[in-house]
N, CA, C and O of each residue as an XYZ file, in Angstrom:
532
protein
N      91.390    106.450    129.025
C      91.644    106.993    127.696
C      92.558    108.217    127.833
O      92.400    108.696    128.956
N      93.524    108.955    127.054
C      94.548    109.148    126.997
C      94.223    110.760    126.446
O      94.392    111.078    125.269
N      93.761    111.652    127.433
C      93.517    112.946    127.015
C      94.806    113.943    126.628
O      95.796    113.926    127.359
N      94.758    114.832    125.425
C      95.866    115.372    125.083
C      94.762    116.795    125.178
O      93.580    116.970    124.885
N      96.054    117.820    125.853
C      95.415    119.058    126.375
C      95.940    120.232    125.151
O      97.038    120.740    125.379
N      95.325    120.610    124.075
C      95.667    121.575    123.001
C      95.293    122.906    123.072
O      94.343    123.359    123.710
N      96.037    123.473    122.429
C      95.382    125.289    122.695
C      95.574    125.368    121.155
O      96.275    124.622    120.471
N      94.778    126.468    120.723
C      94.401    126.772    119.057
C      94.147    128.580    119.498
O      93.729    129.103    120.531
N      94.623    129.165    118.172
C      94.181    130.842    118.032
C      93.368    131.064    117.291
O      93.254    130.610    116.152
N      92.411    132.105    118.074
C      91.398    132.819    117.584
C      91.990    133.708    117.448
O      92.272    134.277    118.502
N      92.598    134.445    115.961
C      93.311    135.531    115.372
C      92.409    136.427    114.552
O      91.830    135.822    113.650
N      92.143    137.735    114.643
C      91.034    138.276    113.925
C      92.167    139.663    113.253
O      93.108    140.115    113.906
N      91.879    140.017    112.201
C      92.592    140.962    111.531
C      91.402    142.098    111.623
O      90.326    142.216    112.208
N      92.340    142.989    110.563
C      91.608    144.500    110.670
C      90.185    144.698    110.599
O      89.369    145.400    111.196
N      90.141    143.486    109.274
C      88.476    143.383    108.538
C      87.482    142.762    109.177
O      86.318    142.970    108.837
N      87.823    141.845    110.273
C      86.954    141.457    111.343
C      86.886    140.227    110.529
O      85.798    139.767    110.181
N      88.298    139.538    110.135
C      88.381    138.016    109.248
C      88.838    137.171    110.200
O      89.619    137.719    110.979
N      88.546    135.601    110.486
C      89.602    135.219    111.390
C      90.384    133.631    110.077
O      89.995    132.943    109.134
N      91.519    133.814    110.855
C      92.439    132.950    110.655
C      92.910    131.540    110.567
O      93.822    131.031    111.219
N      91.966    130.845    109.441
C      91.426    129.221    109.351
C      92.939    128.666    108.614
O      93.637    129.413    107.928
N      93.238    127.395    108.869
C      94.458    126.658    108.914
C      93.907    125.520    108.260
O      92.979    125.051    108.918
N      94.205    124.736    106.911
C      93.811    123.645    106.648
C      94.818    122.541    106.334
O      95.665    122.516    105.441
N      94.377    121.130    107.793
C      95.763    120.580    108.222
C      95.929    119.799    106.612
O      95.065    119.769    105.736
N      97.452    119.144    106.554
C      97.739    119.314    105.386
C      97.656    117.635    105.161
O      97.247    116.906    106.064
N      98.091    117.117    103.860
C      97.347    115.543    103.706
C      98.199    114.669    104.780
O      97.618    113.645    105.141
N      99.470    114.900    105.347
C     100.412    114.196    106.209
C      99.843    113.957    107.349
O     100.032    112.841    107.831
N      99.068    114.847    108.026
C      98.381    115.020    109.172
C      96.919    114.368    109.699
O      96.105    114.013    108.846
N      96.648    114.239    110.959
C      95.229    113.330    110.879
C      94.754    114.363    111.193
O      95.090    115.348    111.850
N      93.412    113.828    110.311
C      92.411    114.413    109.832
C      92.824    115.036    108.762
O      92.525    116.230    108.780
N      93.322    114.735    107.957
C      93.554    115.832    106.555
C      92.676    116.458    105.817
O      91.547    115.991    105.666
N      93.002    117.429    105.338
C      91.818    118.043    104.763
C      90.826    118.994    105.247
O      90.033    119.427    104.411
N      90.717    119.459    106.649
C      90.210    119.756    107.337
C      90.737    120.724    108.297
O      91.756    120.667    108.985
N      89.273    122.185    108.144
C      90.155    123.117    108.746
C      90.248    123.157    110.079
O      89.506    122.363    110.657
N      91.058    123.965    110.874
C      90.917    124.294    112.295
C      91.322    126.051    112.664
O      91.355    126.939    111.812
N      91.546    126.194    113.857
C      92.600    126.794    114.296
C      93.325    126.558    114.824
O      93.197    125.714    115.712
N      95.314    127.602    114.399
C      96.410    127.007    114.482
C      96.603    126.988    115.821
O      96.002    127.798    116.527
N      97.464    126.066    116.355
C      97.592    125.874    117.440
C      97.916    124.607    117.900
O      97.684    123.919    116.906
N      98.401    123.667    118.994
C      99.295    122.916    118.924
C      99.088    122.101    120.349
O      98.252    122.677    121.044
N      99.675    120.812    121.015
C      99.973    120.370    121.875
C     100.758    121.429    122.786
O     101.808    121.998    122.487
N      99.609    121.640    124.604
C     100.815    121.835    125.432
C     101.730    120.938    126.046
O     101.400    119.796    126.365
N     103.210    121.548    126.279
C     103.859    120.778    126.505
C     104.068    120.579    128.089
O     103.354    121.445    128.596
N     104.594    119.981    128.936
C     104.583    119.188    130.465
C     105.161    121.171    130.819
O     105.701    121.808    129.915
N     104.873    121.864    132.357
C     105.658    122.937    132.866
C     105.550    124.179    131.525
O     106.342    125.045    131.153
N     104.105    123.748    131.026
C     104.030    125.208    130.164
C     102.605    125.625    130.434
O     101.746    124.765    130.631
N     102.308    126.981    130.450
C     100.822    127.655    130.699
C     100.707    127.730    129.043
O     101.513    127.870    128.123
N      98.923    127.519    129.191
C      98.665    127.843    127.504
C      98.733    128.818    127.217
O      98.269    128.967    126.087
N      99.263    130.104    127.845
C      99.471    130.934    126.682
C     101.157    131.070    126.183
O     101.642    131.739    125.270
N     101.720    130.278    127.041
C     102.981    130.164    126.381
C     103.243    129.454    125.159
O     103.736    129.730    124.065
N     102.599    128.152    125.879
C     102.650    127.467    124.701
C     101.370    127.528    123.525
O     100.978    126.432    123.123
N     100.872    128.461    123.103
C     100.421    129.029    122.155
C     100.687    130.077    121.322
O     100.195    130.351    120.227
N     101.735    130.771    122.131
C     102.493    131.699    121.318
C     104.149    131.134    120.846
O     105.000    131.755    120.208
N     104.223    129.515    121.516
C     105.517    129.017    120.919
C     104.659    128.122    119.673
O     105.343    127.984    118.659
N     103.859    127.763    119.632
C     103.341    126.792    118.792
C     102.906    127.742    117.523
O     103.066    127.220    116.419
N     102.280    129.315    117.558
C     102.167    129.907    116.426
C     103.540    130.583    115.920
O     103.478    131.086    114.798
N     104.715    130.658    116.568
C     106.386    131.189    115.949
C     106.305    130.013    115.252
O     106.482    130.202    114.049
N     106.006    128.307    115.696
C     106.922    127.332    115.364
C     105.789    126.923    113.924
O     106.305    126.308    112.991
N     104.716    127.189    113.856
C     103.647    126.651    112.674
C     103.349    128.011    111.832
O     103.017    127.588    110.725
N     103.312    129.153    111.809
C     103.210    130.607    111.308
C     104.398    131.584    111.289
O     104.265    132.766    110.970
N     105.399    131.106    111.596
C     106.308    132.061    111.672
C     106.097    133.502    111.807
O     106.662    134.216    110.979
N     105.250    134.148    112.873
C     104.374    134.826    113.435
C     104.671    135.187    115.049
O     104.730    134.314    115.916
N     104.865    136.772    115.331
C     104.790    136.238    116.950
C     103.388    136.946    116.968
O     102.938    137.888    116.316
N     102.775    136.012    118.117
C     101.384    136.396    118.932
C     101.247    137.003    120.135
O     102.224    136.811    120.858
N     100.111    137.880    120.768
C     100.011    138.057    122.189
C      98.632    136.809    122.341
O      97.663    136.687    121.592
N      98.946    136.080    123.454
C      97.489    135.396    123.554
C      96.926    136.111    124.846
O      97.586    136.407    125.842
N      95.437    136.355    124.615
C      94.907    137.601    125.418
C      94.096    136.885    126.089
O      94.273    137.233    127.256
N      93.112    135.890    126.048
C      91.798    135.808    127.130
C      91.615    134.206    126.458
O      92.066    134.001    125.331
N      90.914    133.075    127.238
C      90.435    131.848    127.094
C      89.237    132.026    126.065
O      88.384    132.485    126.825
N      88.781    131.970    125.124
C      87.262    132.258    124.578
C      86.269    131.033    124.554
O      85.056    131.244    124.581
N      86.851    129.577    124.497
C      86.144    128.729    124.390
C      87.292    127.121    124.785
O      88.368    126.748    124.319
N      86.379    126.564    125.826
C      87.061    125.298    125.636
C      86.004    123.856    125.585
O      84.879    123.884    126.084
N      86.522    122.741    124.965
C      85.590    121.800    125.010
C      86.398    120.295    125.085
O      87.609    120.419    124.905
N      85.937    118.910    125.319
C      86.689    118.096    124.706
C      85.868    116.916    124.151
O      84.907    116.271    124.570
N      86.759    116.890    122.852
C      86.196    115.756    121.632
C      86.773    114.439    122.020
O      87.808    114.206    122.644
N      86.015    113.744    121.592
C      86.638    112.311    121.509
C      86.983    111.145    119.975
O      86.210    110.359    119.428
N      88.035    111.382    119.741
C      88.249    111.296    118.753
C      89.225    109.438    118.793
O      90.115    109.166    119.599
N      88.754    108.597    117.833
C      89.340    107.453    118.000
C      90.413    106.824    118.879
O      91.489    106.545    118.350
N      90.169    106.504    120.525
C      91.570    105.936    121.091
C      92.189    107.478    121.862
O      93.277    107.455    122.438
N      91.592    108.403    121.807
C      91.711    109.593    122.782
C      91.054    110.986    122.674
O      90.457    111.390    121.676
N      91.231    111.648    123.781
C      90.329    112.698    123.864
C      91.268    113.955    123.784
O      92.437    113.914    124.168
N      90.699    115.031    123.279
C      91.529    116.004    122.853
C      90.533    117.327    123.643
O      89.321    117.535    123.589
N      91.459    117.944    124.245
C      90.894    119.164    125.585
C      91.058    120.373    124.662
O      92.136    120.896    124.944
N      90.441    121.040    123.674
C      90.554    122.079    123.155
C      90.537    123.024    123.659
O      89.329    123.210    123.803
N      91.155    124.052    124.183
C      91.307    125.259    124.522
C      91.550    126.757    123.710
O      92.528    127.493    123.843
N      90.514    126.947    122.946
C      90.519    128.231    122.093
C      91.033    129.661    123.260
O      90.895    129.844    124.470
N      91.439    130.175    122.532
C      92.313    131.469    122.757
C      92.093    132.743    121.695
O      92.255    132.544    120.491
N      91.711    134.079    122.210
C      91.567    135.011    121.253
C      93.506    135.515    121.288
O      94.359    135.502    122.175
N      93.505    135.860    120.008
C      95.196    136.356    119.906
C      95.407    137.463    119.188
O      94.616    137.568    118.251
N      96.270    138.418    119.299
C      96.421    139.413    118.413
C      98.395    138.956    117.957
O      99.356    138.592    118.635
N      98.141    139.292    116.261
C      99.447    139.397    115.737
C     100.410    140.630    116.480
O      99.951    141.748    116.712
N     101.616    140.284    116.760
C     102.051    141.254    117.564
C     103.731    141.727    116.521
O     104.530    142.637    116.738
N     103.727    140.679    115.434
C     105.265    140.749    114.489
C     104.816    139.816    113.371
O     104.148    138.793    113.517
N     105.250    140.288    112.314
C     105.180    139.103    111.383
C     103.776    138.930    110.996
O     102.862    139.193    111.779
N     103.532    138.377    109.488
C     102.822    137.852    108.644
C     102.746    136.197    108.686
O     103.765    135.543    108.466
N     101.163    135.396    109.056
C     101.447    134.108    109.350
C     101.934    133.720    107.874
O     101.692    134.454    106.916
N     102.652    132.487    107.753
C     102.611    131.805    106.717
C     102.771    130.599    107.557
O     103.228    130.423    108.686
N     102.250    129.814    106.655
C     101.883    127.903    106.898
C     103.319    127.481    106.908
O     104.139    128.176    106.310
N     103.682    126.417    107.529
C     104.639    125.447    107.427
C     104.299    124.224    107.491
O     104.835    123.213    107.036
N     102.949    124.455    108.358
C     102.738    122.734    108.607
C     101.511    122.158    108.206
O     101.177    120.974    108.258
N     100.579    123.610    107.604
C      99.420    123.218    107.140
C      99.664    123.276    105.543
O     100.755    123.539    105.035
N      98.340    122.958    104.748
C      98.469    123.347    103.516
C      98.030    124.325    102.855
O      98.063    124.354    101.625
N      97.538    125.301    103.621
C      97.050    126.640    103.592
C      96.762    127.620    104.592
O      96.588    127.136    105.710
N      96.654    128.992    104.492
C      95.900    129.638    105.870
C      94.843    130.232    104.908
O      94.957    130.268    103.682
N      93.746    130.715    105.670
C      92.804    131.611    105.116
C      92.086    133.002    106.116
O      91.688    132.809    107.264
N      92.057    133.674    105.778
C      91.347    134.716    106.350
C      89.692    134.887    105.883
O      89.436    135.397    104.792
N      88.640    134.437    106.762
C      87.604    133.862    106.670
C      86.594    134.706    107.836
O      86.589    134.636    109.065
N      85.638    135.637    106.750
C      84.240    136.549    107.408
C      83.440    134.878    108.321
O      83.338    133.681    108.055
N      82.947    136.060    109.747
C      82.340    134.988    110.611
C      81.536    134.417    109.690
O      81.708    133.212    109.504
N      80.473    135.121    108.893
C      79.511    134.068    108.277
C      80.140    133.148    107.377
O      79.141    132.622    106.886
N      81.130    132.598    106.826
C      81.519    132.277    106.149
C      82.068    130.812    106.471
O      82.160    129.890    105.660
N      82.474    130.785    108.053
C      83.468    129.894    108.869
C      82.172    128.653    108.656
O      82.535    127.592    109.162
N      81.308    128.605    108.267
C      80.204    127.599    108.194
C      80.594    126.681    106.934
O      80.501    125.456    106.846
N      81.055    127.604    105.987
C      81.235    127.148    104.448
C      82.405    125.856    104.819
O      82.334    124.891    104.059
N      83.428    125.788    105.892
C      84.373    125.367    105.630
C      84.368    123.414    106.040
O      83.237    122.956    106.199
N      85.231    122.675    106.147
C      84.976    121.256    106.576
C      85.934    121.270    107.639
O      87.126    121.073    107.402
N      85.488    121.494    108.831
C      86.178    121.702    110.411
C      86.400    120.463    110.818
O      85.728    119.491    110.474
N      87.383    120.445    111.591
C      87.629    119.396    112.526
C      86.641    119.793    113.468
O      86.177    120.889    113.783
N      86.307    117.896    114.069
C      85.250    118.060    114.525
C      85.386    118.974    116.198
O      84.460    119.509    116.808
N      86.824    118.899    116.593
C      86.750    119.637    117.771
C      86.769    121.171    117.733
O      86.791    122.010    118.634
N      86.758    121.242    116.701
C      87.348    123.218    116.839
C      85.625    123.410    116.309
O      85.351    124.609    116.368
N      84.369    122.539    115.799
C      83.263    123.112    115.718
C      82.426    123.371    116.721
O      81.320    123.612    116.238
N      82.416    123.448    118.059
C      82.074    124.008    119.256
C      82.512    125.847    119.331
O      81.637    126.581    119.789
N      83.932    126.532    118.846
C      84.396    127.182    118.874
C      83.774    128.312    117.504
O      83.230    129.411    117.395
N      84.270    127.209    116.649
C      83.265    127.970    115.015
C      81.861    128.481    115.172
O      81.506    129.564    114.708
N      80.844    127.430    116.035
C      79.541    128.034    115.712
C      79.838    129.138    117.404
O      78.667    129.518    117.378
N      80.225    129.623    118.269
C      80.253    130.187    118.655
C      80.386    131.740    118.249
O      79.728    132.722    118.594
N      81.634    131.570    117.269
C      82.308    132.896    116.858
C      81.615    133.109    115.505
O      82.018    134.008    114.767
N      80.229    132.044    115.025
C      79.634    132.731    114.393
C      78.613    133.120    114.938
O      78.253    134.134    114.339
N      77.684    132.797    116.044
C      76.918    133.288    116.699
C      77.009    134.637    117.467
O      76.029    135.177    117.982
N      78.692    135.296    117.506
C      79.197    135.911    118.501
C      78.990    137.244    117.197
O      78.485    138.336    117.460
N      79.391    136.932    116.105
C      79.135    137.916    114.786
C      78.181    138.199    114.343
O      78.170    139.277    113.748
N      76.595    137.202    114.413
C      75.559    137.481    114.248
C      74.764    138.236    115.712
O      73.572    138.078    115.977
N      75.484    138.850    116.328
C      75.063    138.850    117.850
C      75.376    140.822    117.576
O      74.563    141.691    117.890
N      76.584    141.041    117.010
C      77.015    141.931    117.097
C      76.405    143.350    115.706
O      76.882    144.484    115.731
């Protein structure tokens, strides 16, 4: 089966909100949030290609700082290697291009939303990580 290796940002702003992406109806899984973040590509480290994948989907530059969570789903006909990443905005205001929204979303809150099923390993973490604190 045909594993695809992805990295996604854990982006947290001033208010201690993080940064939910909801992919848009063109996309599989529509409807459904995640974090942004993208296919690595062949001769790239994930934090490169996580700070080319949030310029190219947020028009945003990022620092990606530390691994926070990885897992892999199996999702119809292949498996997807999620690799969460904490990130700080380093230029620029995200805006969507490829989703149909962004949101800035309190940890308790990230529960309310309808996640893809791979980025919910990562969600109940970083809400456990807020009820912790």
């Amino acid at each position: 089966m045909k594993e695809i290796k992805v990295v996604a940002a854990i982006i947290e702003n001033d208010q201690k909100e993080l940064l939910c992406a909801l992919r848009s109806s063109d996309m599989t899984l529509p409807n459904h949030w995640e974090f942004p973040g993208g296919k690595v590509e062949n001769n790239e480290n994930l934090y490169t290609a996580l700070e080319r994948e949030i310029a190219e989907e947020l028009q945003c530059k990022i620092e990606a700082n530390e691994v926070f969570h990885e897992n892999t789903h199996q999702y119809d006909g292949f498996l997807i290697r999620l690799i969460t990443i904490k990130c700080n905005i380093i230029d620029g205001i995200p805006n969507p291009s490829e989703h149909a929204e962004i949101l800035w979303v309190n940890r308790e809150r990230l529960g309310s939303l309808v996640w893809a099923p791979a980025d919910i390993p990562a969600v109940e973490l970083l809400i456990a990580e807020g009820s912790a604190n």
